[in-house]
N, C-alpha and C positions, 0 to 999 in steps of 0.2 A: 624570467619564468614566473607563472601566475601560480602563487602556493592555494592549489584548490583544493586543498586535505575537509575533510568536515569532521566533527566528534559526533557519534551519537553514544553516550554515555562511554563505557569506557573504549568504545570502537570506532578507529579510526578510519575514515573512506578514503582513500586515495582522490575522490572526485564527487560531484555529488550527485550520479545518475545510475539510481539501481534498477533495475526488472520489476515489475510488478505482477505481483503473484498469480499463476495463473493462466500467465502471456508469456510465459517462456519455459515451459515444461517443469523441469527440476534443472534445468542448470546446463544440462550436460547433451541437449537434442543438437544446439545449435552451436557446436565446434567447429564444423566446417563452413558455418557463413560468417561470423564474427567473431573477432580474437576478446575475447571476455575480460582479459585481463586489463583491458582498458576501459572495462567500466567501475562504477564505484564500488558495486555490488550486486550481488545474483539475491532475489530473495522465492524461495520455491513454489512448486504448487504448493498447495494446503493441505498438510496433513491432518489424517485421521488417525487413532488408534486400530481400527479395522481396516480394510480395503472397502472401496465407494465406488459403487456403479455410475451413479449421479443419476440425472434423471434422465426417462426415455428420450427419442427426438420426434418432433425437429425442436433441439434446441439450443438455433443461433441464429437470428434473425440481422440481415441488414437495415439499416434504419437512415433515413436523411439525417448524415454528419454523425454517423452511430452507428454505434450496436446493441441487439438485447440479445442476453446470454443466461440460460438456464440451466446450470450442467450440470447443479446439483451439489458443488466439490468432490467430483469423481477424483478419485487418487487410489494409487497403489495401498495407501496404509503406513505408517511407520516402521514397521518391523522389514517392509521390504524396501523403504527410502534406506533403513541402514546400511540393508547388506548388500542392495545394486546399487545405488545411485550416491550418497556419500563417499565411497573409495574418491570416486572419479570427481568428486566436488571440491574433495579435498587437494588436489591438482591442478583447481582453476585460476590460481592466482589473483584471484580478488574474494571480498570476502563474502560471504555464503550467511545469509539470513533464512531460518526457517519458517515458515507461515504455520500456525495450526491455529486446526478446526475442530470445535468437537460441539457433539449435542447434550452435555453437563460438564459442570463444571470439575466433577474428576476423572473427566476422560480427558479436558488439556490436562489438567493436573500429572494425569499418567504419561502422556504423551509427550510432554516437556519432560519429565521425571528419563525419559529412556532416552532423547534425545540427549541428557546430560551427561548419558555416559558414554558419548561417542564426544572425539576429538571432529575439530574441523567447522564445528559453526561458532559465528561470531557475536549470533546475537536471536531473539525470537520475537516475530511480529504475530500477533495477536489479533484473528477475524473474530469479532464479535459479531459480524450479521449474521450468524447460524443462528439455526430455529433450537429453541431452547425445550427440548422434548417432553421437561419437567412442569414446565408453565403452559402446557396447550399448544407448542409449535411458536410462541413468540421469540424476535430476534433477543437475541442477549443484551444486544447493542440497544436495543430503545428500552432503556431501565436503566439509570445512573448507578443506582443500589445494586443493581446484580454487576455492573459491568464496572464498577469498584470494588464487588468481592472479587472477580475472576482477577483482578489485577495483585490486590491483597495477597492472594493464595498464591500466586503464581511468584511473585517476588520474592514471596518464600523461601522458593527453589530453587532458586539461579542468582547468582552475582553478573552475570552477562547482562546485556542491553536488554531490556523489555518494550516493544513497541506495541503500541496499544492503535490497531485498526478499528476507524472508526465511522458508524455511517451516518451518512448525509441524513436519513430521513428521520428525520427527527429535530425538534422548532430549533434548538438552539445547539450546537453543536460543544462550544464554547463550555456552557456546563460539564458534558461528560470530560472534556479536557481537562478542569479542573480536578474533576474529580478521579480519574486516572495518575496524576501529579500528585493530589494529596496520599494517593496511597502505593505510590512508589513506582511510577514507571518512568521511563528514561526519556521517551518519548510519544509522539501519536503520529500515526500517519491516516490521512484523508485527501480523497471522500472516496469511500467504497461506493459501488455502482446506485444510480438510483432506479427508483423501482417506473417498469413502464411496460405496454404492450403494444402489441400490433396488432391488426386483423385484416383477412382475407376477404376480402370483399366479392370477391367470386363465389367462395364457398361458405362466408359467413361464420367462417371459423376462426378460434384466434391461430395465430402463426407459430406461437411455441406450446409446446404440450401442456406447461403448467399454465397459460394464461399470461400471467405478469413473467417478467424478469428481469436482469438488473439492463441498466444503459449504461453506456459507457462511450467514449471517443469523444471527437470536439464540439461534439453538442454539450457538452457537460461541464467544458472550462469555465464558464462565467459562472458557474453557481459552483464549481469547486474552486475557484480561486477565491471567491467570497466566503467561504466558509474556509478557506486557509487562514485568511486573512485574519478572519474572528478566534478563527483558535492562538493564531500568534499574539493577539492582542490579550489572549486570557490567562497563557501559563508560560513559565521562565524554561522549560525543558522544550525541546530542537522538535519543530513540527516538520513532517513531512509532505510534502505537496504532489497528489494523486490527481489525474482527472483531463481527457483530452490532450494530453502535451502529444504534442507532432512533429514539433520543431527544437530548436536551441530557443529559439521567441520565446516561445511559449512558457519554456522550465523558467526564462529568465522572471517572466511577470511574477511566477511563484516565490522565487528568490527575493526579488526587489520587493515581494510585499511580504515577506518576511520569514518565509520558508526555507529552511537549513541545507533541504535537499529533495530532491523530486523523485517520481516512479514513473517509467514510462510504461503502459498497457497499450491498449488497443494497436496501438501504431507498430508495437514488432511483430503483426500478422501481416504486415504490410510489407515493412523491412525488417528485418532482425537483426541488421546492422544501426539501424535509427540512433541507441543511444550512445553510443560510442559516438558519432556525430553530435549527438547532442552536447555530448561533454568537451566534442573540440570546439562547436559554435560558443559555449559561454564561454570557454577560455579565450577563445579569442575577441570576444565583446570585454573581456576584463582588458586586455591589454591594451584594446581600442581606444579604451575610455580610462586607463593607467588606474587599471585598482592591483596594487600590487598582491592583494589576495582576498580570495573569496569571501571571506567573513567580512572584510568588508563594505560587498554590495547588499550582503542581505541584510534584509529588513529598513532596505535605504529610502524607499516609497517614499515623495514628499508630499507629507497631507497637514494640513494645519489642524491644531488643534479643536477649533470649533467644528470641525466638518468631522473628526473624529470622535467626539462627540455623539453628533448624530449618527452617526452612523453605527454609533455602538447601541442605538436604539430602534433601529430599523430592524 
């Protein structure tokens, strides 16, 4: 048997293929198509402090090898994840990571703060691409400084795992990792969608309401797996690997190039059984190739020094 346990700070995964936020409801829509308890982890939509309309439609666009999604972080709100959707989360048998979202920084503050005092989550991943209502509508996420104090403050509160979501758009990603590290989070996970549009060429209009919106699917793995790649090369804490994964293939590249553990999105619209697959494909590539446990394929990439090098200048 292949021990495919992962640590991200003091929490333990059973496996290392969780839900990414967003593409699997809160946890609890998809009981009757997938037993959950074989994945490594649920992590939820995104909470707000309020309830979130998101934005008008149309907004979800198909795209070649993609999607763009504008939805705003529509969610019920925290005060109602408590009292409908936790009971039943807390029953799932794997472990239950919360996503929040807020547009200042003490509304996660509050939102984390309520969530501490329910039993049953194991840990909290952190969307910093919300528009920062205080700064003009800027993401959180493209400021080092703000997106080092939300980490600051937030570690405050909680002895539990802190995962710090992080986005793509922006030059070096690698900085904000550090910078997330030096002031206390447990881990990062990437790349949040990157920004893209579509337009209708009939009507000369764009396709989604707002214009832009994030992308996401297998168009987006060679540039999320390069920016895994760079975060793992920047900081000592378990990055997470987000971005096109379809397959067991796919999580492995994340893994071998040094990612602790992966999220699978777009692909549970597809299936919602996907990652449970996914997590019996790399167990079984481990066994193929006799890694008697996970830890140690990852970060196994063999790249010579001088090519790493450059590459850490590209």
């Amino acid at each position: 048997m292949v021990d495919t346990r992962v640590n991200i700070g003091k929490l333990t995964l059973k496996n290392p293929v969780l839900t990414a936020s967003g593409t699997f409801g809160y946890g609890d829509e998809c009981g009757e198509l997938v037993d959950v308890r074989e994945l490594g982890g649920i992590i939820t939509k995104s909470l707000s402090l309020k309830p979130r309309e998101g934005n008008p439609p149309p907004r979800i666009v198909e795209t070649a090898s993609g999607m763009l999604n504008s939805i705003g972080l529509a969610n019920i709100g925290v005060h109602k994840f408590i009292q409908e959707k936790l009971p039943l989360l807390r029953k799932a048998g794997t472990a239950v990571v919360a996503n929040i979202a807020a547009s200042s920084l003490d509304e996660y503050a509050r939102v984390l703060e309520l969530l501490e005092e329910q039993d049953g989550i194991g840990a909290y991943e952190i969307n910093v691409s919300c528009p920062n209502v205080k700064e003009g509508g800027l993401s959180f996420g493209t400021d080092p400084l703000v997106t080092g104090e939300i980490t600051k403050r937030l570690r405050k509160l909680t002895e539990k795992p802190l995962i710090i979501k992080l986005t793509p758009n922006v030059a070096r990603v690698s900085e904000f990792a550090r910078v997330v590290e030096s002031e206390g989070a447990d881990a990062v996970s990437l790349i949040n969608t990157l920004v893209g549009m579509s337009v209708d060429t009939r009507t000369r209009k764009p396709r989604l309401s707002t214009v832009t919106g994030g992308l996401s699917g297998p168009a987006v793995k060679p540039v999320a797996l390069a920016k895994v790649y760079e975060a793992c090369q920047a900081v000592k804490i378990p990055v997470i690997g987000i971005g096109g994964i379809m397959s067991a293939e796919d999580a492995l590249e994340f893994l071998i190039s040094g990612a602790s553990c992966v999220q699978v999105g777009t692909a549970n619209f597809i299936d919602p059984a996907i990652g449970v697959k996914i997590a019996s494909g790399i167990r079984d590539y481990c066994e193929k190739h006799k890694f008697a446990a996970l830890k140690d394929l990852i970060g196994s990439l063999e790249v010579s020094k001088e090519l790493s090098v450059i590459s850490s200048w590209l």
